[in-house]
N, C-alpha and C positions, 0 to 999 in steps of 0.2 A: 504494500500500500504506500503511495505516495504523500509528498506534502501539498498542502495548499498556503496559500498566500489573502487572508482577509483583506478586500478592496479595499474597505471602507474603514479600516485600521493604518491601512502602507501608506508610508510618508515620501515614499518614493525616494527614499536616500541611496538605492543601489548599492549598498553593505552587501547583501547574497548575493547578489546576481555575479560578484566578482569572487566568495567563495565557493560559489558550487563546483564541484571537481567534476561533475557532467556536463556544465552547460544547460541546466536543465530550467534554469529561472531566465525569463525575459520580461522588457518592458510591455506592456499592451495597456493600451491605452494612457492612464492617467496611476497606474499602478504597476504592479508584477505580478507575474502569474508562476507556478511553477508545472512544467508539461511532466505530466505524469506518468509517460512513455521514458522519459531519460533520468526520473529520479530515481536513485536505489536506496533513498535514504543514508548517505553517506557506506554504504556496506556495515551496517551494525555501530559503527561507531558516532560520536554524539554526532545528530545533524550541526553539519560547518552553518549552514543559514542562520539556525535558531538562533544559535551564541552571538550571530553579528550584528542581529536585529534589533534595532532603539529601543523598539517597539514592544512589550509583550503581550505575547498570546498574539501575537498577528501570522505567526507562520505555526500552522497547527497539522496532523493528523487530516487528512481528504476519507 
């Protein structure tokens, strides 16, 4: 199961999107999204996004 990224929480600072080790976060629209085809959840180890995020609780469990 992948991450999701709350719209209407993301400050749009681009923290994740430069540590995702997939590539798997992009901008879209006025937020980030994370495609859920290329996240693995870092392979078991802590998600790199969560830690970089301002924001908490904006990058959660999809």
């Amino acid at each position: 199961m992948a991450y999701k990224i709350v719209a209407s929480q993301c400050s749009a600072c681009g923290a994740c999107e430069f540590e995702c080790p997939n590539a798997a976060i992009r901008m879209k629209g006025d937020s980030f999204i994370v495609e859920a085809a290329k996240c693995t959840e870092c392979d078991g180890d802590s998600p790199r996004c969560i830690g970089v995020c301002p924001v908490e609780n904006t990058i959660v469990k999809a």
